[in-house]
PDB file of N, CA, C and O in Angstrom, chain B, residues numbered from 101:
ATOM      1  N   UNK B 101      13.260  -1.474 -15.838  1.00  0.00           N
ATOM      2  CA  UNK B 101      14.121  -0.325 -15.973  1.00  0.00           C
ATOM      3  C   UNK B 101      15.573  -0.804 -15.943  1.00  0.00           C
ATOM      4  O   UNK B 101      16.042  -1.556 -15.088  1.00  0.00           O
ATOM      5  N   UNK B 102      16.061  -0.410 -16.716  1.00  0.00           N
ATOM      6  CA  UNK B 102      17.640  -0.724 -16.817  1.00  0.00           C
ATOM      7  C   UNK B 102      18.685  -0.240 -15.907  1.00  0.00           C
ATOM      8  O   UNK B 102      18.860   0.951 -16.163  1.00  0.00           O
ATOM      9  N   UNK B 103      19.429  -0.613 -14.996  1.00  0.00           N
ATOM     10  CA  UNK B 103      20.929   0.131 -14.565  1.00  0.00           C
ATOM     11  C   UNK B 103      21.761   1.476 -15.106  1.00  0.00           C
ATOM     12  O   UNK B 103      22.544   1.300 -16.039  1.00  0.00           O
ATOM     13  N   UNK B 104      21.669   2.291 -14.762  1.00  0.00           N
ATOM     14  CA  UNK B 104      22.869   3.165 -15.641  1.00  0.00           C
ATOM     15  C   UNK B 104      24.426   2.200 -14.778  1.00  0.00           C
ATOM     16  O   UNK B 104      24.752   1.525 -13.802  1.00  0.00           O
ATOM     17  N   UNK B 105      24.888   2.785 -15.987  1.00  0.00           N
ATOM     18  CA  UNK B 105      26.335   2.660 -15.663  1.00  0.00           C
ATOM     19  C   UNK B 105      27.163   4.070 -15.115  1.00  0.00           C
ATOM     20  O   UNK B 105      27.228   4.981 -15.940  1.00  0.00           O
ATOM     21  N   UNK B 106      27.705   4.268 -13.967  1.00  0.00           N
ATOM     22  CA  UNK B 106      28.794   5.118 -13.998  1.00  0.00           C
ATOM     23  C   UNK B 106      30.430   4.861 -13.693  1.00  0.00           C
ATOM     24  O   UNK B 106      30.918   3.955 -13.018  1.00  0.00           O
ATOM     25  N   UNK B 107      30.947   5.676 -14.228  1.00  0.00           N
ATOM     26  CA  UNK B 107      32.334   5.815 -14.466  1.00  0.00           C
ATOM     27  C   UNK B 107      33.369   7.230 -13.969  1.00  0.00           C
ATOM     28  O   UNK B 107      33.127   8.390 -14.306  1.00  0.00           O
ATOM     29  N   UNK B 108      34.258   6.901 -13.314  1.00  0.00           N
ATOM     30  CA  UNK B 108      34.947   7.956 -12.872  1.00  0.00           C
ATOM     31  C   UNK B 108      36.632   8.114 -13.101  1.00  0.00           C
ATOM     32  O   UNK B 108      37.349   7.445 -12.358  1.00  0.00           O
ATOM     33  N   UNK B 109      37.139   8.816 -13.917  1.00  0.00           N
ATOM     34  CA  UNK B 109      38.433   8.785 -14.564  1.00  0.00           C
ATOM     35  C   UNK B 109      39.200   9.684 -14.266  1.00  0.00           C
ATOM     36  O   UNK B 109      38.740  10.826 -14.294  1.00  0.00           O
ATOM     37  N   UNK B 110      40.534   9.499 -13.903  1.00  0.00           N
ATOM     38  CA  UNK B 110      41.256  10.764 -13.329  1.00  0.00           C
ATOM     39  C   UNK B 110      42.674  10.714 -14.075  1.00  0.00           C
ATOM     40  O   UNK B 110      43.360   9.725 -14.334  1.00  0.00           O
ATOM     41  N   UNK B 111      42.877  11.859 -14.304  1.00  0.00           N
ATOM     42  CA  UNK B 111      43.686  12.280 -15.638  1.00  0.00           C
ATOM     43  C   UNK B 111      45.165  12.725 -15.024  1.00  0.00           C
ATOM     44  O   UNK B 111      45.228  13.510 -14.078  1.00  0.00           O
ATOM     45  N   UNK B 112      46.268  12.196 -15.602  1.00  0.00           N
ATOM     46  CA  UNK B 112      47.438  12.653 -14.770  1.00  0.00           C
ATOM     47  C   UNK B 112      48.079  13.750 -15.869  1.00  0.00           C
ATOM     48  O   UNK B 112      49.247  13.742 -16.257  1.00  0.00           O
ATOM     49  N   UNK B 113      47.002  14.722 -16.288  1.00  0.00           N
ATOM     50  CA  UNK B 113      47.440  15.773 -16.732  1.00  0.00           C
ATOM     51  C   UNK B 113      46.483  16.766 -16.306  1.00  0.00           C
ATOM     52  O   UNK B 113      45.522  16.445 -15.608  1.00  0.00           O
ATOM     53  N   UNK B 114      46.773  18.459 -16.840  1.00  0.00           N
ATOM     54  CA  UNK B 114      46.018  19.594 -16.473  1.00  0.00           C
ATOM     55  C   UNK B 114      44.944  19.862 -17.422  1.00  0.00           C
ATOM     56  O   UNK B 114      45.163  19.519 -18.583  1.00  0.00           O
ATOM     57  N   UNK B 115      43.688  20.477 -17.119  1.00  0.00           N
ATOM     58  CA  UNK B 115      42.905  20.647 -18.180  1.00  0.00           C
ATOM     59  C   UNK B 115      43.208  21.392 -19.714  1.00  0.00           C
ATOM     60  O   UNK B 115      42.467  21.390 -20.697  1.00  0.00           O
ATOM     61  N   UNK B 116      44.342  21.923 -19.581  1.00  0.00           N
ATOM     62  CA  UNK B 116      45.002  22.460 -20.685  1.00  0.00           C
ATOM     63  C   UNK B 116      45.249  21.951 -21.497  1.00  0.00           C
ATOM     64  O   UNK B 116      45.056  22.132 -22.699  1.00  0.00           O
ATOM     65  N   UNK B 117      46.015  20.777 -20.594  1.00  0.00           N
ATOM     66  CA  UNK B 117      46.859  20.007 -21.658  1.00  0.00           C
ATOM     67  C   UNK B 117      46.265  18.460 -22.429  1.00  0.00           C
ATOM     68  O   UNK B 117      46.762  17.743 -23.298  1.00  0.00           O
ATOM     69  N   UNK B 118      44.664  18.357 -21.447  1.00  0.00           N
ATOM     70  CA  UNK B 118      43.934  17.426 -22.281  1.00  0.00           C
ATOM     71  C   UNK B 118      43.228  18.453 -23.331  1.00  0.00           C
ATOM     72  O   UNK B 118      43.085  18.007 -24.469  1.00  0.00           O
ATOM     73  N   UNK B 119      42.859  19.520 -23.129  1.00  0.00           N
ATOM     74  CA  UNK B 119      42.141  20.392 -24.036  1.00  0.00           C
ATOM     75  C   UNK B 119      43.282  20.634 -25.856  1.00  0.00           C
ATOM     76  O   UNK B 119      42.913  20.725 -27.027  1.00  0.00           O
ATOM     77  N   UNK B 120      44.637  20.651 -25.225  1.00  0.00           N
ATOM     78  CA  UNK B 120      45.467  20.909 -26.307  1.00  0.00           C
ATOM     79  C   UNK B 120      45.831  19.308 -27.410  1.00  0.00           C
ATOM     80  O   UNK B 120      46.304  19.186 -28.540  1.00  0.00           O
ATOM     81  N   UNK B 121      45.471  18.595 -26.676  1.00  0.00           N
ATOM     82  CA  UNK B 121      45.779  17.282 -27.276  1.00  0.00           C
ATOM     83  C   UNK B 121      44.470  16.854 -27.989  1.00  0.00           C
ATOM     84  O   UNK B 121      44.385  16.208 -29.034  1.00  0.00           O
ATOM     85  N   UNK B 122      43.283  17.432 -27.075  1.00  0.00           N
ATOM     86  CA  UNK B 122      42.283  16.625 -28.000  1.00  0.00           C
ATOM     87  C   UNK B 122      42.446  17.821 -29.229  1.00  0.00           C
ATOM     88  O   UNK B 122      42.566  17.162 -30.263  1.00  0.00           O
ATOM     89  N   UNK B 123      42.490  18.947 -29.499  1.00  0.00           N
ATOM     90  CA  UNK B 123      42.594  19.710 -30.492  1.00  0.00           C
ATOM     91  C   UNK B 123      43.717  19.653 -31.337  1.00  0.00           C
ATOM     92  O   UNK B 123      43.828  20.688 -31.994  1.00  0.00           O
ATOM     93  N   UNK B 124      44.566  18.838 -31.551  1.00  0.00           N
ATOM     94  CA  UNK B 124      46.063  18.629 -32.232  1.00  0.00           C
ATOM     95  C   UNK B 124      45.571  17.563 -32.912  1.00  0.00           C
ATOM     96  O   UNK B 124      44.861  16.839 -32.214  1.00  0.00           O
ATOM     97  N   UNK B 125      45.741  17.141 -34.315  1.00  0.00           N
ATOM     98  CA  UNK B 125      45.951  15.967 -34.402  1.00  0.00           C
ATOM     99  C   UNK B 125      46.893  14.694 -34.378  1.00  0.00           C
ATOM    100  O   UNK B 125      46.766  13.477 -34.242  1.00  0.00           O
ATOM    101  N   UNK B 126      47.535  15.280 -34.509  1.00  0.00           N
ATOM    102  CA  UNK B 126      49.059  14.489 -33.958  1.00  0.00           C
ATOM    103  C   UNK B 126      49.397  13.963 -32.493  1.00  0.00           C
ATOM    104  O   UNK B 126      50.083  13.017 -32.108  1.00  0.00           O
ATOM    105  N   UNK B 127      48.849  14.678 -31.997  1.00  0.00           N
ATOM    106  CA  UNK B 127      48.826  14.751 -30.382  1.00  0.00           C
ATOM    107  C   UNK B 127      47.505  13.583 -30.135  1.00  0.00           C
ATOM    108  O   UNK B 127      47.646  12.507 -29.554  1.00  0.00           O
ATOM    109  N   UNK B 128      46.237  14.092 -30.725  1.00  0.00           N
ATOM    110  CA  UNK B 128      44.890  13.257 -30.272  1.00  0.00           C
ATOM    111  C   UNK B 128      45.218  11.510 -31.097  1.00  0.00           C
ATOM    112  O   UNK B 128      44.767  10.398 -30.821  1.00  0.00           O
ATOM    113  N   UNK B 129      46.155  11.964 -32.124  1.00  0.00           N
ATOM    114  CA  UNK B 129      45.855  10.600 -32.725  1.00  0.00           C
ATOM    115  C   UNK B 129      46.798   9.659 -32.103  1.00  0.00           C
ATOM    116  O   UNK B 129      46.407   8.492 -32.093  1.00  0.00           O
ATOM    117  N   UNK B 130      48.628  10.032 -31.273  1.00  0.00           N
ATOM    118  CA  UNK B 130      49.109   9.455 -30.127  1.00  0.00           C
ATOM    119  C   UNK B 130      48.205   9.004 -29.370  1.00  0.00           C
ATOM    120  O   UNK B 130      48.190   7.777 -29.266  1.00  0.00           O
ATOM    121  N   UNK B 131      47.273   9.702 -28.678  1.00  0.00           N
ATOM    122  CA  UNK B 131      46.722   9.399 -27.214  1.00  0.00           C
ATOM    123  C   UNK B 131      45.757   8.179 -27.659  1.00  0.00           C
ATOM    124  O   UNK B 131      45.829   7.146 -26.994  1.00  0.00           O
ATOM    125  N   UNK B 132      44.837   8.243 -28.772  1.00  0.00           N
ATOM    126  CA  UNK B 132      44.125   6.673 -29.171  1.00  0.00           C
ATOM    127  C   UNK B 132      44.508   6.007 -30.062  1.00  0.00           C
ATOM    128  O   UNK B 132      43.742   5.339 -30.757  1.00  0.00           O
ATOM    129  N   UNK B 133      46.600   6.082 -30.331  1.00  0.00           N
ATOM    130  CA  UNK B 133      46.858   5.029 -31.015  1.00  0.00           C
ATOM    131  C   UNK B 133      46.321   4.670 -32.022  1.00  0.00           C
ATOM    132  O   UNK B 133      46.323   3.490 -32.374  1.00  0.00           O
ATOM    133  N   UNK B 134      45.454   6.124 -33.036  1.00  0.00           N
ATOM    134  CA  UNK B 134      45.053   5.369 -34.075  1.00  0.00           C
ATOM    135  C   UNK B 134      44.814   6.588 -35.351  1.00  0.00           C
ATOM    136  O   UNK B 134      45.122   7.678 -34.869  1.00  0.00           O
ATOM    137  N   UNK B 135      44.564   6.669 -36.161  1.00  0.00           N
ATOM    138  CA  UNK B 135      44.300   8.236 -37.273  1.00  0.00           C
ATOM    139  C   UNK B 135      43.269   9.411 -36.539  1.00  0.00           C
ATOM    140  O   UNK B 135      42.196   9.175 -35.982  1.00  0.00           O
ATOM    141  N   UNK B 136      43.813  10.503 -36.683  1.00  0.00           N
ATOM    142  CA  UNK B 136      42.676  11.798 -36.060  1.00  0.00           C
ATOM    143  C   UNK B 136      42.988  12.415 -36.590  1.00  0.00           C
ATOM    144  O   UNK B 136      44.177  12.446 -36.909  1.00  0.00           O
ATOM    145  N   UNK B 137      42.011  13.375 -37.051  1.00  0.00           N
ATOM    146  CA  UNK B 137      42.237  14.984 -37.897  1.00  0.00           C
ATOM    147  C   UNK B 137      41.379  15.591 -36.903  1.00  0.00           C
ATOM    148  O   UNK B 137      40.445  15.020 -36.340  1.00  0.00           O
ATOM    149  N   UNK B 138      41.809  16.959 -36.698  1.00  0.00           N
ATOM    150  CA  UNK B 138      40.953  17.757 -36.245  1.00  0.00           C
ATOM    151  C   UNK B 138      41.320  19.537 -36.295  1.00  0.00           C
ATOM    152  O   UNK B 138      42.486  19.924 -36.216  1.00  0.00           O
ATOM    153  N   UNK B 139      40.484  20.228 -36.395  1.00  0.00           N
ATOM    154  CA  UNK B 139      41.130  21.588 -36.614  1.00  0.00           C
ATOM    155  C   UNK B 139      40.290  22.498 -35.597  1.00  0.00           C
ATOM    156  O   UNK B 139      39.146  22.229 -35.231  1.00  0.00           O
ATOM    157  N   UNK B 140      41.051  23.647 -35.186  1.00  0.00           N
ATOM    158  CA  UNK B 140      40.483  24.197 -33.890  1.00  0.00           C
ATOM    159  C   UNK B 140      38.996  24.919 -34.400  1.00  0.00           C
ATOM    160  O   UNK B 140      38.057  25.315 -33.710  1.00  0.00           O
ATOM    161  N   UNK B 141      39.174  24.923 -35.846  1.00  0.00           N
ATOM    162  CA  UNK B 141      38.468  26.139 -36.233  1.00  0.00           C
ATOM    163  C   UNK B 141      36.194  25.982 -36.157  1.00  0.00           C
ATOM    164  O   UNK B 141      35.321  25.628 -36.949  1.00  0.00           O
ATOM    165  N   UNK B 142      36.222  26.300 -35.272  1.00  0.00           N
ATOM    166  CA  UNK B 142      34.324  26.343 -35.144  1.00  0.00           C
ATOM    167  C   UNK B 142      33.542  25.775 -36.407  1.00  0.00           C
ATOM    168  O   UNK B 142      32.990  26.440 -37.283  1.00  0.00           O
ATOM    169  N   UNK B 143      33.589  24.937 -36.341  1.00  0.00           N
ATOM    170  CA  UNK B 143      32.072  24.088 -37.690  1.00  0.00           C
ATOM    171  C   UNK B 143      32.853  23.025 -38.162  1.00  0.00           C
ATOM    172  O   UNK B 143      32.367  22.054 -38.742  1.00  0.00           O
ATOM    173  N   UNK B 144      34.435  23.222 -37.860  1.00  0.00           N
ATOM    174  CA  UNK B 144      35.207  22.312 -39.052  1.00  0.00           C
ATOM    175  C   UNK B 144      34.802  21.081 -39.040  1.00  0.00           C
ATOM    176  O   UNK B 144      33.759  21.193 -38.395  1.00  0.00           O
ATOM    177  N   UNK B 145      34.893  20.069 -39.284  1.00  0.00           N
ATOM    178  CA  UNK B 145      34.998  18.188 -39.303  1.00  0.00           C
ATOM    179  C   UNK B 145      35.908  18.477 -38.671  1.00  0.00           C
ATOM    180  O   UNK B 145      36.643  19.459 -38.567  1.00  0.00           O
ATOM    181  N   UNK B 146      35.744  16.763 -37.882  1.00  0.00           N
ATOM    182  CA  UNK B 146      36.909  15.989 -37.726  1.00  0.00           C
ATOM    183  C   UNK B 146      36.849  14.980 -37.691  1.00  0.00           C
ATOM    184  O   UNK B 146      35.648  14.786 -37.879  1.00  0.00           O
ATOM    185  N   UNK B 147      37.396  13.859 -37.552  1.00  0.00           N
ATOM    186  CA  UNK B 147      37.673  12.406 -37.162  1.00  0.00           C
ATOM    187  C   UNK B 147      38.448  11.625 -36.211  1.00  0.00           C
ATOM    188  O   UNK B 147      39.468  12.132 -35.745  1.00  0.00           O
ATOM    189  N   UNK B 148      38.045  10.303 -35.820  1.00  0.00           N
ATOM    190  CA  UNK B 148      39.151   9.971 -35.160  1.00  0.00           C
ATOM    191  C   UNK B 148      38.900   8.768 -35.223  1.00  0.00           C
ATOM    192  O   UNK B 148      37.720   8.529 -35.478  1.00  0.00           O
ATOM    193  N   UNK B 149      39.848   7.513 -35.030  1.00  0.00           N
ATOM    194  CA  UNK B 149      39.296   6.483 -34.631  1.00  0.00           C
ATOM    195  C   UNK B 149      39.399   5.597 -36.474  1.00  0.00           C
ATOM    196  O   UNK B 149      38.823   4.551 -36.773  1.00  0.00           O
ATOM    197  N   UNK B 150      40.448   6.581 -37.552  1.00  0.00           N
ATOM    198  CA  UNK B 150      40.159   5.671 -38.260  1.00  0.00           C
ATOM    199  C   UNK B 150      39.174   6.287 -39.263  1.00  0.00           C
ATOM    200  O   UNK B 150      39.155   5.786 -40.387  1.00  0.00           O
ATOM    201  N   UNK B 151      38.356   7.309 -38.995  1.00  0.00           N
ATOM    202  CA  UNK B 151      37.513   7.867 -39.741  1.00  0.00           C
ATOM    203  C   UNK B 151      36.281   7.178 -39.029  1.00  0.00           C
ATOM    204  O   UNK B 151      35.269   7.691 -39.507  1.00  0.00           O
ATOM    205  N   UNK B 152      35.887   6.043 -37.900  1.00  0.00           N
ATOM    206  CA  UNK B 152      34.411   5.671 -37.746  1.00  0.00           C
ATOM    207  C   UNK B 152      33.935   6.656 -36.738  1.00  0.00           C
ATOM    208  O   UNK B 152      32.752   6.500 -36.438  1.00  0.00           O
ATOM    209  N   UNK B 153      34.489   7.532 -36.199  1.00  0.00           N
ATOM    210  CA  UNK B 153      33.684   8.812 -35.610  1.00  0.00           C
ATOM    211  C   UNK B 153      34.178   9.711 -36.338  1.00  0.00           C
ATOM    212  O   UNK B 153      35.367   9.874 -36.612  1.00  0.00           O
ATOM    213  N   UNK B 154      33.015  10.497 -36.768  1.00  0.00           N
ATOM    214  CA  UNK B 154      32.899  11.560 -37.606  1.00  0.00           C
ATOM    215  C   UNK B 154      31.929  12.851 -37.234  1.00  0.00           C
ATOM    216  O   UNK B 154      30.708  12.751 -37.346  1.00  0.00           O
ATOM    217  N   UNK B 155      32.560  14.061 -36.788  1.00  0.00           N
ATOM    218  CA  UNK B 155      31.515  15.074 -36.362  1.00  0.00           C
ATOM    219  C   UNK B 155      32.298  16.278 -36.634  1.00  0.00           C
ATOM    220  O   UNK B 155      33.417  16.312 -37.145  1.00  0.00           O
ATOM    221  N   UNK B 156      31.340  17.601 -36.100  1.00  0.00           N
ATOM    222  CA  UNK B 156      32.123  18.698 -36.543  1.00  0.00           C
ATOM    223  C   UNK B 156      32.626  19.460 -34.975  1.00  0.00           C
ATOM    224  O   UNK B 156      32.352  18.988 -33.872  1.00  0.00           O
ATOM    225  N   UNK B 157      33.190  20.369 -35.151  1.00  0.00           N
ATOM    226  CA  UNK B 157      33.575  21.275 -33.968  1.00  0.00           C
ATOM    227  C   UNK B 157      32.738  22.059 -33.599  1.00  0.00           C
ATOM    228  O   UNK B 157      32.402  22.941 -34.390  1.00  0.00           O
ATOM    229  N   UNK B 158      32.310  22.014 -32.676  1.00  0.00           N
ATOM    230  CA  UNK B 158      30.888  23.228 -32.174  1.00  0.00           C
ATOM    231  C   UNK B 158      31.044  24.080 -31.753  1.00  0.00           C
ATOM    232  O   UNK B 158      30.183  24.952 -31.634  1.00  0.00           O
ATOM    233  N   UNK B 159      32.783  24.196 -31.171  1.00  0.00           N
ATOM    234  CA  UNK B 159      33.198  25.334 -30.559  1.00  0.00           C
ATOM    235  C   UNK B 159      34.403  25.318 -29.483  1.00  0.00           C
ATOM    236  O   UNK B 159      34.352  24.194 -28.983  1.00  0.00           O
ATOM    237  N   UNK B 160      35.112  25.802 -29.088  1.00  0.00           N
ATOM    238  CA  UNK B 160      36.114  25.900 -28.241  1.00  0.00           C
ATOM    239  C   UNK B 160      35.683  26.947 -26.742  1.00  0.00           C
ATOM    240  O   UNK B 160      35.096  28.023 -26.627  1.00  0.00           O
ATOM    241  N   UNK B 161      36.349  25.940 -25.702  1.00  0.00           N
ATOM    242  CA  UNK B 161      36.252  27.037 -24.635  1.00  0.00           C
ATOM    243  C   UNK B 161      38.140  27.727 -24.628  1.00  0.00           C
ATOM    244  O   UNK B 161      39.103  27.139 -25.120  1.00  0.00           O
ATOM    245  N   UNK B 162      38.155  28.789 -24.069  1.00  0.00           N
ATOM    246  CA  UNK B 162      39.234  29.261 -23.753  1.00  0.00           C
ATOM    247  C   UNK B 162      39.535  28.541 -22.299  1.00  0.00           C
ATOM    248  O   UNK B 162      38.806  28.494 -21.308  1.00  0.00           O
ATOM    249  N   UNK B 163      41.070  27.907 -22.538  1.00  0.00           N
ATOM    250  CA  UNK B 163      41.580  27.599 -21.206  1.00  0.00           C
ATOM    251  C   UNK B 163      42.849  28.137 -20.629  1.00  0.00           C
ATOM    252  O   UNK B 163      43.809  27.434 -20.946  1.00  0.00           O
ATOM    253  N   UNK B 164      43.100  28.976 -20.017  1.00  0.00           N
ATOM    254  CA  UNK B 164      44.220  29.867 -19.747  1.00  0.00           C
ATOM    255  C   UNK B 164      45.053  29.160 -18.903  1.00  0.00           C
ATOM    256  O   UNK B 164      46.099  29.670 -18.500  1.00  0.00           O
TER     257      UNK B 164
END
Protein backbone atom coordinates (compact mmCIF):
# COMPACT_ATOMS: atom_id res chain seq x y z
CA UNK A 1 0.00 0.00 0.00
CA UNK A 2 1.36 3.28 -0.83
CA UNK A 3 1.75 6.56 1.55
CA UNK A 4 -0.64 9.37 0.83
CA UNK A 5 0.88 12.52 0.80
CA UNK A 6 -0.55 15.52 2.75
CA UNK A 7 -0.20 19.13 2.41
CA UNK A 8 -1.29 22.18 4.26
CA UNK A 9 -1.19 25.83 2.72
CA UNK A 10 -2.09 29.06 4.20
CA UNK A 11 -3.02 31.93 2.10
CA UNK A 12 -2.16 35.58 3.05
CA UNK A 13 -5.31 36.60 1.43
CA UNK A 14 -9.34 36.37 2.08
CA UNK A 15 -11.44 33.79 0.44
CA UNK A 16 -12.78 36.45 -1.82
CA UNK A 17 -9.98 37.53 -3.02
CA UNK A 18 -8.48 34.00 -3.96
CA UNK A 19 -12.00 33.26 -5.42
CA UNK A 20 -11.71 36.69 -7.57
CA UNK A 21 -8.27 35.95 -8.91
CA UNK A 22 -8.77 32.45 -9.75
CA UNK A 23 -11.84 33.78 -11.90
CA UNK A 24 -9.94 36.84 -13.70
CA UNK A 25 -7.66 36.04 -16.14
CA UNK A 26 -5.28 38.55 -15.81
CA UNK A 27 -5.25 38.24 -12.23
CA UNK A 28 -5.01 34.04 -12.33
CA UNK A 29 -2.43 34.28 -15.04
CA UNK A 30 -0.12 36.92 -12.53
CA UNK A 31 -0.50 34.49 -9.68
CA UNK A 32 1.11 31.29 -11.95
CA UNK A 33 3.32 33.49 -13.92
CA UNK A 34 2.16 32.01 -16.95
CA UNK A 35 -1.10 32.30 -19.84
CA UNK A 36 -4.85 31.75 -18.28
CA UNK A 37 -8.18 32.37 -19.77
CA UNK A 38 -11.04 31.89 -17.85
CA UNK A 39 -14.66 33.22 -17.81
CA UNK A 40 -17.06 33.26 -14.83
CA UNK A 41 -19.74 32.02 -16.98
CA UNK A 42 -21.08 28.08 -15.94
CA UNK A 43 -19.86 25.38 -18.74
CA UNK A 44 -17.37 27.90 -20.24
CA UNK A 45 -13.54 26.48 -20.93
CA UNK A 46 -10.73 27.58 -19.57
CA UNK A 47 -7.04 27.21 -19.38
CA UNK A 48 -4.09 27.81 -17.62
CA UNK A 49 -0.69 26.88 -17.47
CA UNK A 50 -0.01 27.63 -21.15
CA UNK A 51 -3.03 25.83 -22.43
CA UNK A 52 -1.69 22.12 -20.72
CA UNK A 53 -4.68 22.27 -18.27
CA UNK A 54 -7.72 22.43 -19.98
CA UNK A 55 -11.35 22.10 -18.39
CA UNK A 56 -14.62 23.77 -18.17
CA UNK A 57 -16.38 25.81 -15.32
CA UNK A 58 -18.87 23.74 -13.37
CA UNK A 59 -20.01 26.50 -11.50
CA UNK A 60 -19.45 29.34 -9.10
CA UNK A 61 -20.13 29.65 -5.39
CA UNK A 62 -21.26 33.11 -4.23
CA UNK A 63 -18.73 34.74 -1.84
CA UNK A 64 -19.95 37.87 -0.11
Amino acid sequence: MSNMISQKVTFGASPRELFQTYLDSKKHGAAIDDKASISRKVGSRFTAFSGMLRERNLGSSRIG
